[in-house]
C-alpha positions, 0 to 999 in steps of 0.5 A: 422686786418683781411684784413690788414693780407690778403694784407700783405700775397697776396698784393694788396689793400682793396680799389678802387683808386678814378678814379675806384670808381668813375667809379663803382659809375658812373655806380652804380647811372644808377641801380634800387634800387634791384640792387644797394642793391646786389652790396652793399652787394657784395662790403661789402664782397671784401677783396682784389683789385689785379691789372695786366698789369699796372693796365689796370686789377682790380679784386675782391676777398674774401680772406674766399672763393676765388671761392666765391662758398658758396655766398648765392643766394640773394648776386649774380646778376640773370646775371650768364653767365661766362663773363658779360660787363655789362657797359662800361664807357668813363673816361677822364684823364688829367695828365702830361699835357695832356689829354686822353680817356679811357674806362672801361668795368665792368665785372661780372662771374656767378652773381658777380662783377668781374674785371674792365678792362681799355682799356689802364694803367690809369697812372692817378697819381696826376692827373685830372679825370672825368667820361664822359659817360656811355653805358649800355651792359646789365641788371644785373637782367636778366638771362644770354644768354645761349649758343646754344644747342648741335645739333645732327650729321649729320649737314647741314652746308653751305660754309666752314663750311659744307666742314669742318663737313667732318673732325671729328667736336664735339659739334655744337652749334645751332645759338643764336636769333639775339635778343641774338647775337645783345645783346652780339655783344654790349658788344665787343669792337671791329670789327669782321671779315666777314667770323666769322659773317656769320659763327654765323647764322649757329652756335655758335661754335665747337670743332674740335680737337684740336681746339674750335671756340668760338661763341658769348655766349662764347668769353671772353677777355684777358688783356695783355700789349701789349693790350687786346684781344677777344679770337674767337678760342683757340688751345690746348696747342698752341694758341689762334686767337683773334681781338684786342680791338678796332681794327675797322679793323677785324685783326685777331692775333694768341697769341703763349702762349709761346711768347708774341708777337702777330702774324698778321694773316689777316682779314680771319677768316677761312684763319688763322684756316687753316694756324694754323691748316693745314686745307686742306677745300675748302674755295675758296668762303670765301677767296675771299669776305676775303682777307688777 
């Protein structure tokens, strides 16, 4: 009754559509037992299953506690970084005659399932599916990447990067273990441009108002209906410059949040800070091993 009171207020649903099941239980065969027990007791306490953009976002709530701060500790995963792709699964559709390709990323926040998010809307209807890979982005047992510590000013920096500590630069964070980047490099789906890539052997991320440069540890993407994007920086109250999921290109796009048509803004990272911030660096060595 409950949970039927909880969908008529909120809408949604309280079960997964047979393509999603199919997709978490795919996944959930790969666990080892410990894990396979937290999950079970994770799913046992979702009330509602919201979806977004057409169904590309399936997202996981608990109508008693909606920011599910009173789990106890033996019901969340050691994984308790803010945004965790944990897998990410092929699924192969056939519908209205034709045959498709997905993939769906299984996302945890701070130790719990969170969201499954489609690369593309399912519109799977009546039709065939069946799940035909898995990869594995990381283990839900182990304890999350942290992010790289505050690095006292002043700061040696190089290239672009060093001309930019001459304009007020906050919270530098020291570079994460190649071990780390490698492991979390895993989990985007898409190419990341040059000159964002050698910035991470130096840092990983700033504030420099009033922008912040995202590093690995802290990227997280957004589902939209045009497609689904990693946020790389985010300028207040403005924007955000972000790669399109797949995108083997390294284009960056600037997201306006008052529009929603995407800007292209090139393959430099440090090109579209400064158009977007009207940063007067010298970054004649990144421009030219990154042109637009």
């Amino acid at each position: 009754m409950k949970r039927l009171l909880v969908r008529l207020i909120y809408g949604g649903s309280s079960k997964l559509r047979p393509y999603e099941q199919a997709c978490l239980d795919y996944w959930k065969d790969s666990l080892p037992a410990e894990a396979i027990c937290i999950l079970n007791r994770q799913l046992k306490r979702f009330d509602l299953i919201k979806r977004y953009s057409k169904g590309k976002l399936v997202v996981f709530y608990w109508s008693d506690d909606w920011s599910f701060s009173s789990w106890p500790a033996e019901d969340l995963f050691p994984q308790h970084g803010e945004e965790v792709r944990v897998a990410r699964i092929k699924l192969s559709v056939f519908s209205g005659g034709k045959k498709r390709n997905l993939k769906v990323e299984i996302v945890f926040h701070r130790g719990r399932l969170s969201s499954l998010e489609f690369n593309a809307p399912p519109k799977i209807g009546k039709g065939k599916f069946e799940v035909i890979g898995l990869d594995k982005l990381a283990d839900p047992l182990a304890v999350e990447v942290s992010s790289g510590h505050t690095l006292e000013t002043p700061v040696k920096l190089t290239g672009w990067l060093g001309e930019l500590v001459k304009i007020e630069v906050l919270n530098i964070k020291s570079p994460l273990l190649s071990a780390e980047q490698e492991m979390l490099l895993k989990q985007i789906d898409a190419t990341l441009p040059v000159d964002y890539i050698e910035m991470l052997k130096q840092v990983d991320g700033f504030e420099c108002v009033p922008c912040t440069v995202f590093g690995l540890s802290a990227i997280r993407k957004v589902v939209r209906p045009d497609g689904n994007y990693y946020i790389l920086a985010e300028i207040a109250e403005k924007g955000d410059i972000a790669v399109l999921q797949e995108s083997k290109t390294a284009m960056l796009f600037y997201l306006a949040y008052e529009s929603d048509e995407a800007e292209t803004m090139g393959t430099s990272f440090t090109s579209t800070l400064r158009n977007k911030l009207g940063w007067r660096i010298d970054n004649t060595s990144s421009q030219k091993s990154q042109p637009d």
